[in-house]
C-alpha angles and dihedrals in degrees: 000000000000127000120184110176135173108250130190138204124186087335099306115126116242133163116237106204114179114176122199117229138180107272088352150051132217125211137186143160118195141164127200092284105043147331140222111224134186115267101285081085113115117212103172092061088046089052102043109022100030098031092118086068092067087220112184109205136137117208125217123203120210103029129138101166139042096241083050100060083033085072110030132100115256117244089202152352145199122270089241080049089059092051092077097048098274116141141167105282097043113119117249099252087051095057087046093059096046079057083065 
């Protein structure tokens, strides 16, 4: 199953998407300049192989729910997210509004 839901935070518009998979389930909340996503993000491939994309994105492990990785620090980021003062350590919905 797939659920894709407006989400807002302080007032800022966001999409929540949470996909249902055998064993696991992937999360992400994202806006029309970056995203944070569950721990099957790979960082590593965003920062060496996709770097030219500029893709600014934080990964949370741990997570099962979108309020979860909402609130939960982040584990790791992209080198554009830290760009805009996101680091490993900021909760999920502070680095989303940094992505405003």
């Amino acid at each position: 199953m797939v659920e894709l839901k407006p989400l807002f935070i302080e007032g800022h518009p966001f999409t929540a998407v949470s996909v249902q998979l055998p064993k696991t389930t992937l999360l992400a909340v994202y806006n029309e300049k970056g995203y944070i996503m569950c721990g099957a993000l790979d960082i590593g491939l965003l920062n060496e192989k996709l770097a030219d994309r500029g893709i600014i994105a934080g990964r949370a492990v741990g997570v099962r729910t979108i309020d979860q990785l909402l609130e939960a620090p982040l584990e790791s980021v992209t080198l554009e997210a830290e760009k805009l003062g996101i680091i490993p350590g900021t909760k999920g919905t502070d680095a989303l509004l940094k992505m405003i």
